[in-house]
SERO-4910 file (N, C-alpha, C, O; in steps of 0.05 Angstrom, whole numbers):
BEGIN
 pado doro    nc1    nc2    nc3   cac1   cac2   cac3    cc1    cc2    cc3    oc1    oc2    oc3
  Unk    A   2279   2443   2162   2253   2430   2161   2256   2400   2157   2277   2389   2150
  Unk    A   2236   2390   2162   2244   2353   2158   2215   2351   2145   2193   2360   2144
  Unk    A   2228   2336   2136   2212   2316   2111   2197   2290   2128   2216   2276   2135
  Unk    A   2177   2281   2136   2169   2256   2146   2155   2236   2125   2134   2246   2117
  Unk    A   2158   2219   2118   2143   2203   2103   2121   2189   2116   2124   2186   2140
  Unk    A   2102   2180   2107   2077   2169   2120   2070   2143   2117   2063   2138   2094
  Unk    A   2069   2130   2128   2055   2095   2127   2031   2099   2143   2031   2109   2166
  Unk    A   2003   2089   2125   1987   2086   2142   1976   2062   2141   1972   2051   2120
  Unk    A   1970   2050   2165   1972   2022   2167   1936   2013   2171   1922   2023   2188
  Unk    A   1927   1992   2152   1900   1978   2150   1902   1949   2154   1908   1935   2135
  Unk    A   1897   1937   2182   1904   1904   2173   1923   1899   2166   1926   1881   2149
  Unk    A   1944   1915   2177   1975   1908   2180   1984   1913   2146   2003   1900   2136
  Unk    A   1970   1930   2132   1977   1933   2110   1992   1958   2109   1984   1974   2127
  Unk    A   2013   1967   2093   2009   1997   2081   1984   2011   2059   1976   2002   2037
  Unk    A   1978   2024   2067   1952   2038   2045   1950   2063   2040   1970   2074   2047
  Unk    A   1939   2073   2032   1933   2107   2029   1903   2101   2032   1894   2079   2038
  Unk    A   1885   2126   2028   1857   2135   2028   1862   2153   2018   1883   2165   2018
  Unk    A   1830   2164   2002   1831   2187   1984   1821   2208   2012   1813   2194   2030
  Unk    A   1819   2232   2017   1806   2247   2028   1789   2234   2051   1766   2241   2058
  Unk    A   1808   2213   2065   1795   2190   2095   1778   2173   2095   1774   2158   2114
  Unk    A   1763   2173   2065   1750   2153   2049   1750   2137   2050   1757   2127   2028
  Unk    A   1743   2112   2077   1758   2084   2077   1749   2069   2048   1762   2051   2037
  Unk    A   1729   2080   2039   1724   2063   2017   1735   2065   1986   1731   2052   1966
  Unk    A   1756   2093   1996   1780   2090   1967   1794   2087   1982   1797   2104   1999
  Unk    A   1813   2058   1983   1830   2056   1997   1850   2041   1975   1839   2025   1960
  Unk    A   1878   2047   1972   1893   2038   1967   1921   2025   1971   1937   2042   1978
  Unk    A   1932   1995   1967   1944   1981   1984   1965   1983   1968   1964   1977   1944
  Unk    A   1994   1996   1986   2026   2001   1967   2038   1979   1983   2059   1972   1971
  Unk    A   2034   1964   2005   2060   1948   2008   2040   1925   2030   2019   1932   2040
  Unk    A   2050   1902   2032   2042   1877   2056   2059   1886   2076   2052   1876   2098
  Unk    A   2082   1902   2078   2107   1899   2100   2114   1927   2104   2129   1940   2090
  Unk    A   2098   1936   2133   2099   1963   2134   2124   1972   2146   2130   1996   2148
  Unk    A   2141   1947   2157   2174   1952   2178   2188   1950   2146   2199   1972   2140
  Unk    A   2190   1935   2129   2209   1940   2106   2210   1963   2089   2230   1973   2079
  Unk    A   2175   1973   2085   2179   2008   2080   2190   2021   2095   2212   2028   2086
  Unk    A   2184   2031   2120   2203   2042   2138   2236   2042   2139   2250   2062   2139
  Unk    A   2244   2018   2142   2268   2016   2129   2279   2023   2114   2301   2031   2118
  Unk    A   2260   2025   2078   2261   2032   2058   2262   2063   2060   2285   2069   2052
  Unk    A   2247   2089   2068   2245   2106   2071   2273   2117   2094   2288   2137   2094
  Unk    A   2271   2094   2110   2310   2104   2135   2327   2103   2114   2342   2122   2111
  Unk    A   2330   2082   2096   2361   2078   2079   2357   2103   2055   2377   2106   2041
  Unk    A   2337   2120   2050   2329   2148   2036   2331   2159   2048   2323   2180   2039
  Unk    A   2342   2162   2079   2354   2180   2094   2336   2201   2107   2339   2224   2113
  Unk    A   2312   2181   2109   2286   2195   2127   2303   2196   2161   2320   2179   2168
  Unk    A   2297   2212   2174   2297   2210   2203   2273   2216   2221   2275   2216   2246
  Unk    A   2251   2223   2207   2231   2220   2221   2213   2206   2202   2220   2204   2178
  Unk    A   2182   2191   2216   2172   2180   2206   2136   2187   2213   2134   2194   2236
  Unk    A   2119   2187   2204   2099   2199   2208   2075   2169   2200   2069   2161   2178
  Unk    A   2060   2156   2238   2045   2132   2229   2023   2131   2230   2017   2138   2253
  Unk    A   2006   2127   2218   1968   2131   2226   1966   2099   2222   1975   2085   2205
  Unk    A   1948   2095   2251   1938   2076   2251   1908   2071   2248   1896   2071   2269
  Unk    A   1894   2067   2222   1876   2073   2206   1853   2050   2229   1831   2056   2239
  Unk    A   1865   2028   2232   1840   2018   2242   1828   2028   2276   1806   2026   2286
  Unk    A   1855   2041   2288   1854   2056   2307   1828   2082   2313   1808   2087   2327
  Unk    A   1842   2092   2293   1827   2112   2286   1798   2110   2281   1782   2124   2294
  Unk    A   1789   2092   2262   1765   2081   2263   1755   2071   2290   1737   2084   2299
  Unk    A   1761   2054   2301   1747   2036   2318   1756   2031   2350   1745   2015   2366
  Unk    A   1786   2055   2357   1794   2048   2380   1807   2026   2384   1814   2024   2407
  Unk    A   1817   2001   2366   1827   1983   2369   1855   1993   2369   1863   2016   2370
  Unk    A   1872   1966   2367   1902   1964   2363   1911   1946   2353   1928   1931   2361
  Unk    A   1895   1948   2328   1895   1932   2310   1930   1922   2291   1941   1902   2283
  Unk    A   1936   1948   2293   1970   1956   2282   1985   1953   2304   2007   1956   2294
  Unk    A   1988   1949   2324   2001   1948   2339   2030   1935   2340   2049   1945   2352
  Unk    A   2029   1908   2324   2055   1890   2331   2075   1899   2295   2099   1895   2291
  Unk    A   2059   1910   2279   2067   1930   2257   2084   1944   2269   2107   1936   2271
  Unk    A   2073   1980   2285   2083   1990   2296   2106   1986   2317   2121   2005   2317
  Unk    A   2111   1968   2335   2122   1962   2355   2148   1950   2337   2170   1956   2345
  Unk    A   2142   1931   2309   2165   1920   2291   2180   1944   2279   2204   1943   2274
  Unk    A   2167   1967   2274   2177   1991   2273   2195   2003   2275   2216   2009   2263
  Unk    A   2176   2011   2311   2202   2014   2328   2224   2007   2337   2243   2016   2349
  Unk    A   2219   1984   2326   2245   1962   2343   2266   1959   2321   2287   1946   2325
  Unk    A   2261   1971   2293   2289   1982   2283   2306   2002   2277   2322   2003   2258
  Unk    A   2299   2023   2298   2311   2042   2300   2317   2061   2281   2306   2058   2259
  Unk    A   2339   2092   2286   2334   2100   2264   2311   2118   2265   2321   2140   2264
  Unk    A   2292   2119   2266   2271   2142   2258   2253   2144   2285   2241   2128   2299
  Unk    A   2260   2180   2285   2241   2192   2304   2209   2178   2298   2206   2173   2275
  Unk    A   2187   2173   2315   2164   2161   2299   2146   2187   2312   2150   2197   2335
  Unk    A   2134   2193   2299   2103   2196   2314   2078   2173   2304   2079   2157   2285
  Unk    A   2062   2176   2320   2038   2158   2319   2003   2179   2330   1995   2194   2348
  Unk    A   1994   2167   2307   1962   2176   2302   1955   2157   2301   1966   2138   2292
  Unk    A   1920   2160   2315   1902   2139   2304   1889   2123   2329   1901   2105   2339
  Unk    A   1869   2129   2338   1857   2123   2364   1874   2122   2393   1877   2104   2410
  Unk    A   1880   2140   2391   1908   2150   2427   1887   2162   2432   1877   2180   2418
  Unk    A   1878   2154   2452   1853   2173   2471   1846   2167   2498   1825   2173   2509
  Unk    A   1873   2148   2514   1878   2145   2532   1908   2150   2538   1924   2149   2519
  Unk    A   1919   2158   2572   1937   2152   2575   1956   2135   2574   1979   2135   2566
  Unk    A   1938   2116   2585   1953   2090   2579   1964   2071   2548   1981   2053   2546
  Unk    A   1943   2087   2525   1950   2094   2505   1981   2091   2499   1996   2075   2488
  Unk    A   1982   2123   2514   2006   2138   2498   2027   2123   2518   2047   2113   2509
  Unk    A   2022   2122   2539   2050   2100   2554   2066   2082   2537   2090   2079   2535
  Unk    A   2042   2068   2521   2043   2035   2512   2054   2051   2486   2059   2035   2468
  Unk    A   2056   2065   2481   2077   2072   2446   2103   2089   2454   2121   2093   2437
  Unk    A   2107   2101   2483   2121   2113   2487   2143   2090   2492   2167   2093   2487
  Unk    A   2131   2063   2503   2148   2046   2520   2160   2033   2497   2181   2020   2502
  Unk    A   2149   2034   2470   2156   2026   2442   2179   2037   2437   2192   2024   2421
  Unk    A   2191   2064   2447   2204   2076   2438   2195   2101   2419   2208   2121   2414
  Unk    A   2160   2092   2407   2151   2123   2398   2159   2147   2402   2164   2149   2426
  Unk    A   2166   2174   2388   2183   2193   2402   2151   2210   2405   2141   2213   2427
  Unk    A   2139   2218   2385   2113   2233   2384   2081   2217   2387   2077   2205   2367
  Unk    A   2060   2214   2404   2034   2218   2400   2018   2231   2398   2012   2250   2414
  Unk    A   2004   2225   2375   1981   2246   2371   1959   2243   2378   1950   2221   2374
  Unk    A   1943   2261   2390   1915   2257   2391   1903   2277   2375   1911   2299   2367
  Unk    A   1875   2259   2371   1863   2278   2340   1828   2283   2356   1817   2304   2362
  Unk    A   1820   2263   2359   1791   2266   2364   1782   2278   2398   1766   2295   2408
  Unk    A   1800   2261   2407   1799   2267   2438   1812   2297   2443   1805   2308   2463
  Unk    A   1835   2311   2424   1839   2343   2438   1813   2358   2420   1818   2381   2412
  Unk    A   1790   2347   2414   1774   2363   2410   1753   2360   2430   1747   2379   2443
  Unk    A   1739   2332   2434   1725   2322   2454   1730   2330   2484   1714   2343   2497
  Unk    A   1757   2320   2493   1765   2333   2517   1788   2343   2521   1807   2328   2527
  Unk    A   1791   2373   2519   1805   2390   2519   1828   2381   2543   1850   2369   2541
  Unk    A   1815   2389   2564   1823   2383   2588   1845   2360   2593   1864   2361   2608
  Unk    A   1838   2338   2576   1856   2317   2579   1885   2319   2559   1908   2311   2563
  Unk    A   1876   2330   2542   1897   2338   2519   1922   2362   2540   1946   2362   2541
  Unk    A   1905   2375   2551   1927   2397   2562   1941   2385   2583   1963   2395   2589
  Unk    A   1931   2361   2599   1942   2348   2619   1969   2332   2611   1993   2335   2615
  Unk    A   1950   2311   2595   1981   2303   2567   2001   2318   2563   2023   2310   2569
  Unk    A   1997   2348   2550   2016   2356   2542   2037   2373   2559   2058   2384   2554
  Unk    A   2019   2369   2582   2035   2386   2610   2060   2360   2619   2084   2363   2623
  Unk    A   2043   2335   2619   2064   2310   2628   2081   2310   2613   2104   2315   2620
  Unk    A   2073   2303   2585   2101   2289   2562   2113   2302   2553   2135   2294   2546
  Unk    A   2103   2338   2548   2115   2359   2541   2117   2347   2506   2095   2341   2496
  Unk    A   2143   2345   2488   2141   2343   2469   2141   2318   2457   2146   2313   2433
  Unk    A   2131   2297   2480   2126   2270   2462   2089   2279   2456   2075   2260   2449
  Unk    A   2081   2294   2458   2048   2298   2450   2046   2310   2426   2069   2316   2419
  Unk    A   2032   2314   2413   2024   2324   2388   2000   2325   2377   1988   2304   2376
  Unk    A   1987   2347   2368   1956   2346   2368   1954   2345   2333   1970   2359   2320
  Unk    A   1932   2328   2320   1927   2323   2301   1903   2340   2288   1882   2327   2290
  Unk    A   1898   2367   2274   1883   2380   2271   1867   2374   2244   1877   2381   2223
  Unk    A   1852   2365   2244   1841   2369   2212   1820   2388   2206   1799   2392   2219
  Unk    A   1827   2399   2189   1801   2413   2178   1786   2403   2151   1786   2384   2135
  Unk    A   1775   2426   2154   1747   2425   2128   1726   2447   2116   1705   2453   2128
  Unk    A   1732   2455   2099   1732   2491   2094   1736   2512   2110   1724   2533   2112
  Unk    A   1757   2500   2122   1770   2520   2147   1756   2519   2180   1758   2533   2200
  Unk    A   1737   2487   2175   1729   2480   2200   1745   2461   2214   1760   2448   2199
  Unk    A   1745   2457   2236   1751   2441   2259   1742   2406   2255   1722   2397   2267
  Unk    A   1759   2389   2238   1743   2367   2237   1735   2349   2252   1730   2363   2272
  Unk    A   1728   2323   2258   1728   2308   2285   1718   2272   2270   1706   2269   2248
  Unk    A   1727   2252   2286   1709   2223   2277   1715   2222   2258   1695   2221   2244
  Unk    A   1745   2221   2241   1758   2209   2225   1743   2232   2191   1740   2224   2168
  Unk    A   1739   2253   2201   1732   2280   2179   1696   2280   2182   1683   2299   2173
  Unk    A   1687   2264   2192   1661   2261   2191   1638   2284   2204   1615   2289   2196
  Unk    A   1653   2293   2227   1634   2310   2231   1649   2339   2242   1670   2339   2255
  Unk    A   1634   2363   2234   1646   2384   2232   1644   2399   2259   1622   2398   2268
  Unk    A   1662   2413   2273   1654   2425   2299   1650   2457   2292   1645   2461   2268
  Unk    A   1650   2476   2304   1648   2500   2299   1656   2513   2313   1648   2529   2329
  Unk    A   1690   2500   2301   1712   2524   2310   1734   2524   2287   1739   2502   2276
  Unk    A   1747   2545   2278   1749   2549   2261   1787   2534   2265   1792   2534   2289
  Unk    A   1803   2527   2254   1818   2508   2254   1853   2518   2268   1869   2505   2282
  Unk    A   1856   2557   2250   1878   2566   2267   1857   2575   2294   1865   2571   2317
  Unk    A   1842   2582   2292   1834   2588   2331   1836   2564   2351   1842   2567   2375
  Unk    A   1831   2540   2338   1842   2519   2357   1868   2511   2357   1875   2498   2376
  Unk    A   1892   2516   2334   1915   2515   2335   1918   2541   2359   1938   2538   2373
  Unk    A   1908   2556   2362   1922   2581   2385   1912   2569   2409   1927   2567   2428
  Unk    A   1889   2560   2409   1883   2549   2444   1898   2526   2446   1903   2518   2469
  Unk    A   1907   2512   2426   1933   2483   2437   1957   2495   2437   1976   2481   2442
  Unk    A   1959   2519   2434   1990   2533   2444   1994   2542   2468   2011   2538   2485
  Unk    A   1971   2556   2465   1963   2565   2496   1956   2542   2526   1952   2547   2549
  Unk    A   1957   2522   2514   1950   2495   2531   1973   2485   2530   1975   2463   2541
  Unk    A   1994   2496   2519   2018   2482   2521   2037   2459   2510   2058   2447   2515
  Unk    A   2011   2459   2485   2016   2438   2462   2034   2441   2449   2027   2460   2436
  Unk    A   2064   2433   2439   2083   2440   2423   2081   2435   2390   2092   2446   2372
  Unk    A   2060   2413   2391   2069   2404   2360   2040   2404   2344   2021   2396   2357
  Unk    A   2037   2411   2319   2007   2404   2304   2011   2401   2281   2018   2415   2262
  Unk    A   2002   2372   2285   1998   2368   2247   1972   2365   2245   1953   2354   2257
  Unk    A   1977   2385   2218   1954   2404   2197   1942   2398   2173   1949   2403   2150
  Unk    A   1919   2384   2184   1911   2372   2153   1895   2383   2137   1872   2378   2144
  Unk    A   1894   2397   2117   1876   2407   2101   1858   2387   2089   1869   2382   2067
  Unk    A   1837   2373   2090   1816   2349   2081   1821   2356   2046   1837   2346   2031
  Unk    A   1805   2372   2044   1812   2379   2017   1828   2363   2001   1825   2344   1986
  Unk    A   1848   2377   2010   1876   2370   1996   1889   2344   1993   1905   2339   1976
  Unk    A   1880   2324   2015   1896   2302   2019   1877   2287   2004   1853   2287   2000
  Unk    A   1912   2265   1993   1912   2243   1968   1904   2255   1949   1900   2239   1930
  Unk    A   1897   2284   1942   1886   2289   1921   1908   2304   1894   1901   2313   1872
  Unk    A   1930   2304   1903   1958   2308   1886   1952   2337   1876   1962   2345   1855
  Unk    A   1938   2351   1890   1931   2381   1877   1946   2402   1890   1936   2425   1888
  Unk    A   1962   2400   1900   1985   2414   1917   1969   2427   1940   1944   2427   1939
  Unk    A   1983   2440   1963   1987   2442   1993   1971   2471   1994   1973   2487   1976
  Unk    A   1952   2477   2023   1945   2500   2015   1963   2519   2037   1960   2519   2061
  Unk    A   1983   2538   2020   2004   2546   2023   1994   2574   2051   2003   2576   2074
  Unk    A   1978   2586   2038   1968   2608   2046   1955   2606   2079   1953   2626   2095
  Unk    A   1947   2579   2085   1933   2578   2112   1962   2570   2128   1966   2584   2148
  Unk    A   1975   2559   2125   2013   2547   2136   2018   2580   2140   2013   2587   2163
  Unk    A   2024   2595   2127   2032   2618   2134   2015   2626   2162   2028   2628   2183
  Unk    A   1989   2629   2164   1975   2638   2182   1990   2622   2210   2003   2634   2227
  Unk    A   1986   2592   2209   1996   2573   2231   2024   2579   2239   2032   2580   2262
  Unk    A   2038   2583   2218   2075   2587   2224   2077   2611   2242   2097   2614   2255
  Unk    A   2056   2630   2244   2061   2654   2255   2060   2652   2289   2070   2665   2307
  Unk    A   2035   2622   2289   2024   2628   2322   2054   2607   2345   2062   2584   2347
  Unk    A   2059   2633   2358   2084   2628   2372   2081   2604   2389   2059   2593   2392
  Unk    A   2100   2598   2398   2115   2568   2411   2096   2544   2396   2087   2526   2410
  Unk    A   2091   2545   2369   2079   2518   2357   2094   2507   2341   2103   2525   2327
  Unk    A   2103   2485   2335   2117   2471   2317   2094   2458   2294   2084   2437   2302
  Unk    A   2087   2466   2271   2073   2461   2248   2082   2439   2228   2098   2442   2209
  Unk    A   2070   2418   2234   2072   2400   2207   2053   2406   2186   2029   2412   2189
  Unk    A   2069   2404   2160   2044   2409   2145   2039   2387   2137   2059   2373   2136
  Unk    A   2003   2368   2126   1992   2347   2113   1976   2352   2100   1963   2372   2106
  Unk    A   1968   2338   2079   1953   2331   2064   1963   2354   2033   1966   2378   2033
  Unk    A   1964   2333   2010   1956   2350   1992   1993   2358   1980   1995   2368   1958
  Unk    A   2019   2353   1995   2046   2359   1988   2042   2346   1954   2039   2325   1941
  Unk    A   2045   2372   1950   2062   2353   1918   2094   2357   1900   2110   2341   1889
  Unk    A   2094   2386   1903   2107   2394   1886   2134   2401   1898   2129   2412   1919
  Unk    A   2164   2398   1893   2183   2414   1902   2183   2436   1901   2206   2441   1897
  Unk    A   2172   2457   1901   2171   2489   1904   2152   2495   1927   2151   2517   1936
  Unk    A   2136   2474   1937   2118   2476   1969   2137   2475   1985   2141   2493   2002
  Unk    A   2154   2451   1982   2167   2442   2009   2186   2462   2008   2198   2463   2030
  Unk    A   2194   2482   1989   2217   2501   2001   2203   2525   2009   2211   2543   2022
  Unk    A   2177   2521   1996   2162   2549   2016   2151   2544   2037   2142   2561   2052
  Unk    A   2148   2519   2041   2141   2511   2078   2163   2521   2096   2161   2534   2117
  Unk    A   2184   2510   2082   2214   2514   2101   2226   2549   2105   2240   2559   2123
  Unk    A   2214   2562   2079   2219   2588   2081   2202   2596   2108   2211   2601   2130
  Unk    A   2177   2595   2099   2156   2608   2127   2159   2596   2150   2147   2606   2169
  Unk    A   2174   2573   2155   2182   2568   2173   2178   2533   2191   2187   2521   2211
  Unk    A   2159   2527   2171   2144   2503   2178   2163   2481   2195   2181   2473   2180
  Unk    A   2165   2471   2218   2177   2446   2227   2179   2415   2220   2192   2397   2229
  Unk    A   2157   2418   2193   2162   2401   2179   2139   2393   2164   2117   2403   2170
  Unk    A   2141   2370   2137   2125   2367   2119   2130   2341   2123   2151   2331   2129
  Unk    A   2096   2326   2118   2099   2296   2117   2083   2296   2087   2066   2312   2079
  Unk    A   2094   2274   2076   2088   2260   2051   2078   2235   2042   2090   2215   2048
  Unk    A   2056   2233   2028   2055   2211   2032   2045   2198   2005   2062   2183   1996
  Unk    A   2023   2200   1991   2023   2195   1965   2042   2208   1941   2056   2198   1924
  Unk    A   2037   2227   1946   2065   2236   1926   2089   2221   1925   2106   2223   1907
  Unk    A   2090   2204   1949   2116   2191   1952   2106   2162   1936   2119   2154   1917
  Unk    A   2085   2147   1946   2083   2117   1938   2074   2125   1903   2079   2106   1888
  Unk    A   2065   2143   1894   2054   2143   1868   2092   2153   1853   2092   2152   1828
  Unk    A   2113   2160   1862   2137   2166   1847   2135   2202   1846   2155   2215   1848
  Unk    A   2110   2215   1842   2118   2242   1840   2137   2257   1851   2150   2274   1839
  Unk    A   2139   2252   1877   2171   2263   1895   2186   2243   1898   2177   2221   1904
  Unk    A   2213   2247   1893   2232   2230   1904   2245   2240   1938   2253   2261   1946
  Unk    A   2241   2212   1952   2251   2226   1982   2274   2229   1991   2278   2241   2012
  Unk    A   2292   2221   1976   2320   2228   1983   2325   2255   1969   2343   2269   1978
  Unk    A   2313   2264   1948   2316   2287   1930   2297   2308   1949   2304   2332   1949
  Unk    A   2275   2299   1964   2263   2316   1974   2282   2328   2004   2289   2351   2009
  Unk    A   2288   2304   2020   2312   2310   2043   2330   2329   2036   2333   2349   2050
  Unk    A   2337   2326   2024   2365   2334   2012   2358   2374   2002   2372   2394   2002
  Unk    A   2338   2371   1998   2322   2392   1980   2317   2422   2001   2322   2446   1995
  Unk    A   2305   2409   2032   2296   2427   2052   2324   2421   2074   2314   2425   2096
  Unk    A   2344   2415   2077   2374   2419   2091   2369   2441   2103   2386   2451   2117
***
């Protein structure tokens, strides 16, 4: 299983958010290529990026952040955060990005998500959030009515390889991972499952890796000290 660490980027800042809350937002670093770094020399090899103003507003706002990124090698990246064009995902692929996610648009238009993922195969990745076991959408804001593993099975069935899984709940909220719905997702065949939101404890990440999970990203637990990431790497081998 792999461990991904998370930078999410605001105005070229590193930050967190409580539960997508732009308005608890909190700022861990000015230099989001020297964390990265920081997290490669802890012996990260993948890296997990939301681009917060993206996400909000369709901009590309992070962009020369991300692209400084990429350009030091070293870590598989994926990227979240307003990809809802092709041309989008070109322009991070040509970065060297290995993964894009789309979050709002494989709910909006299905159709285009399955096209993506027919072209890039496993540079795509669909960003699922939920919210009492709903289907989230518009940065958690509004709820659809589909229930969250039934749309993880129609993005398998569409040919989607990869989903990261966010429990709303759970994220920034240091209350540990909800273990029990990961089991459900690990089961539905040809999907590769990230788990998010909500990692805290070393006894999750070895029961992600038991059930099978393709990987866990981290991200407050990491900037607040609760996990160590080289202890966490080292931990899921």
């Amino acid at each position: 299983m792999y461990i991904l660490p998370a930078i999410d980027l605001r105005a070229g800042q590193v930050v967190r958010l409580y539960q997508g809350d732009y308005d608890q937002m909190t700022v861990y670093g000015q230099d989001p290529a020297a964390q990265a770094r920081a997290f490669r020399e802890a012996g990260a090899t993948q890296l997990h990026l939301v681009d917060l103003d993206g996400a909000k507003d369709g901009t590309t706002a992070n962009y020369e952040s991300i692209r400084s990124i990429a350009a030091q090698g070293g870590l598989a990246i994926e990227v979240g955060g307003g990809i809802r064009t092709q041309q989008r995902i070109e322009d991070y692929l040509a970065l060297g990005v290995e993964r894009c996610i789309l979050g709002t648009v494989a709910v909006e238009d299905f159709d285009f998500t399955a096209r993506m993922a027919k072209e890039y195969g496993s540079h795509i990745a669909v960003g699922v959030d939920a919210k009492d076991g709903w289907v989230a959408i518009k940065g958690w804001k509004e709820l659809t009515g589909e229930k969250g593993p039934d749309f993880c099975r129609r993005l398998a069935d569409a040919g989607v390889q990869t989903v990261i899984y966010t429990d709303i709940s759970r994220d920034g909220a240091m209350a540990g991972t909800n273990l029990e719905l990961y089991r459900q997702l690990t089961a539905i065949p040809g999907l590769n499952i990230i788990a998010s939101g909500g990692v805290s404890f070393r006894e999750e990440l070895l029961q992600l890796k038991e059930m099978g999970a393709w990987g866990a990203i981290l991200g407050k637990a990491l900037y607040t000290g609760a996990l160590d990431l080289a202890d966490c790497i080292n931990l899921v081998k």
